[in-house]
C-alpha positions as CSV (number, residue, x, y, z in Angstrom):
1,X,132.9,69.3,133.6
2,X,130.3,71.7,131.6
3,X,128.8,69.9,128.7
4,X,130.7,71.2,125.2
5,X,126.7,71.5,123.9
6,X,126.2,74.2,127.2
7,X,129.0,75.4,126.7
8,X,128.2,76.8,123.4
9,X,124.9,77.9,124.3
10,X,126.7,79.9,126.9
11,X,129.3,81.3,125.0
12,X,126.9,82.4,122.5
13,X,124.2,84.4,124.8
14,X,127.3,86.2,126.3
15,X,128.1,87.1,123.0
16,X,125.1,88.2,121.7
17,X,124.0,89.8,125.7
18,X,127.6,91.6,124.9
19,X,126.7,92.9,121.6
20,X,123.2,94.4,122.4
21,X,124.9,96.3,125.5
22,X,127.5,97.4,122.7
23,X,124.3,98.7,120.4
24,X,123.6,101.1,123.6
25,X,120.5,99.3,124.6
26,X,119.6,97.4,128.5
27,X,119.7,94.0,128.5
28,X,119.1,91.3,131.4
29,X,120.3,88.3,131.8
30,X,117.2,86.3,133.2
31,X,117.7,83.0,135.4
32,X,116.9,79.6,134.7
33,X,113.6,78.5,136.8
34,X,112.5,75.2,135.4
35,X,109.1,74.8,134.3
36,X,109.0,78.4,135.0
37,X,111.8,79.4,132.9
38,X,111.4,83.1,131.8
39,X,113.8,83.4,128.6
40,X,117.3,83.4,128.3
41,X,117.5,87.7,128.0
42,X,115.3,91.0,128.0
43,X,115.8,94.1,126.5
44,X,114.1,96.7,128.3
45,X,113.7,99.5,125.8
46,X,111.8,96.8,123.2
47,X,109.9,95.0,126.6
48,X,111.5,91.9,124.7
49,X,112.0,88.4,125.8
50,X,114.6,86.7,123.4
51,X,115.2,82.8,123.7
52,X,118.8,81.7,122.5
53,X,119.9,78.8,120.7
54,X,123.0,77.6,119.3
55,X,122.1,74.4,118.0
56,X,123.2,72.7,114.6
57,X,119.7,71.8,113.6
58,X,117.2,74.5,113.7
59,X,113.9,73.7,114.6
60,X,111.9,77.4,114.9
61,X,108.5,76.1,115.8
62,X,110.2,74.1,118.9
63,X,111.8,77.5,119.8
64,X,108.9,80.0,119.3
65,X,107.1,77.7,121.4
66,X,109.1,77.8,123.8
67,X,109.9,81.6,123.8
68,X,106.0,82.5,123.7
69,X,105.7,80.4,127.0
70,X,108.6,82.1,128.4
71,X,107.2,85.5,127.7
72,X,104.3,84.5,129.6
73,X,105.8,83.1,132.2
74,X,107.7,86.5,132.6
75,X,104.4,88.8,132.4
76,X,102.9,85.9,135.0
77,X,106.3,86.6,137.4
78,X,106.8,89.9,137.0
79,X,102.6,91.0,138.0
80,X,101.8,92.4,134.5
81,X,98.5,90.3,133.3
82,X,98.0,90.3,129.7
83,X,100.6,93.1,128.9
84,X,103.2,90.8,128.3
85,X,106.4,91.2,126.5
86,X,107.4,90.5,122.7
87,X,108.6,86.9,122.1
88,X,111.4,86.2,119.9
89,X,113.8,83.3,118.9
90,X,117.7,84.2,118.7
91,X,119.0,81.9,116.4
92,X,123.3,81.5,115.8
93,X,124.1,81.8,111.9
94,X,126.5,79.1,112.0
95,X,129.8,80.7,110.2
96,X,128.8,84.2,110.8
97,X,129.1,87.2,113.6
98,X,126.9,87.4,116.2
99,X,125.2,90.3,115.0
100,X,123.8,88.1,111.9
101,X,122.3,85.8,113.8
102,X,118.7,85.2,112.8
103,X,115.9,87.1,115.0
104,X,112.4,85.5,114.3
105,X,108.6,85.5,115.8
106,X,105.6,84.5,114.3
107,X,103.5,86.9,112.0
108,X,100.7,87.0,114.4
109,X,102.9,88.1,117.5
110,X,104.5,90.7,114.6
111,X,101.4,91.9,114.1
112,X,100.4,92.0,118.0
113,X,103.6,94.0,118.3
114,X,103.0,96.5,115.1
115,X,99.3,97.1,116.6
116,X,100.4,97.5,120.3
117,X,103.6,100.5,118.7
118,X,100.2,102.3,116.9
């Protein structure tokens, strides 16, 4: 029997893997790999790694961590050295569509980002 706390979390990148493919834009689902893991999604036209949670507390330092080693865990798997993709956390509004759910990265990977589009 699936855990009702995985069970959420799956339901909810479905949803939101559902959605972006609905806004018109490629989306992957990426595999679990451990130690290794690479993110829960990436979106190919913004080179994006997004890591998913649907948790009733919110704790966005634990999950930009966590996406930021993702992202380079990608870059390290898929060959690409230090061209590695955006980071970001996608966070459940509790109560609300998927499509409000909160998107966030740090200022400094923003800014990496914003420099890199230039």
């Amino acid at each position: 029997m699936t855990h009702p706390n995985k069970a959420k979390g799956s339901t909810f990148e479905r949803q939101v893997r559902e959605y972006i493919r609905d806004q018109g834009l490629s989306v992957d689902h990426l595999r679990l790999a451990g130690t290794d893991d690479q993110g829960d999604l990436y979106v190919r036209e913004s080179d994006s790694v997004l890591e998913l949670k649907a948790e009733k507390r919110i704790n966005l330092s634990g999950y930009l961590k966590e996406a930021n080693n993702e992202a380079d865990n990608y870059a390290e798997a898929h060959r690409r050295g230090a061209d590695r993709p955006a980071f970001y956390a996608v966070v459940k509004a509790r109560g609300k569509s998927v499509g409000q759910a909160y998107v966030v990265t740090t200022l400094d990977e923003w800014i990496r980002l914003n420099r890199k589009a230039k």
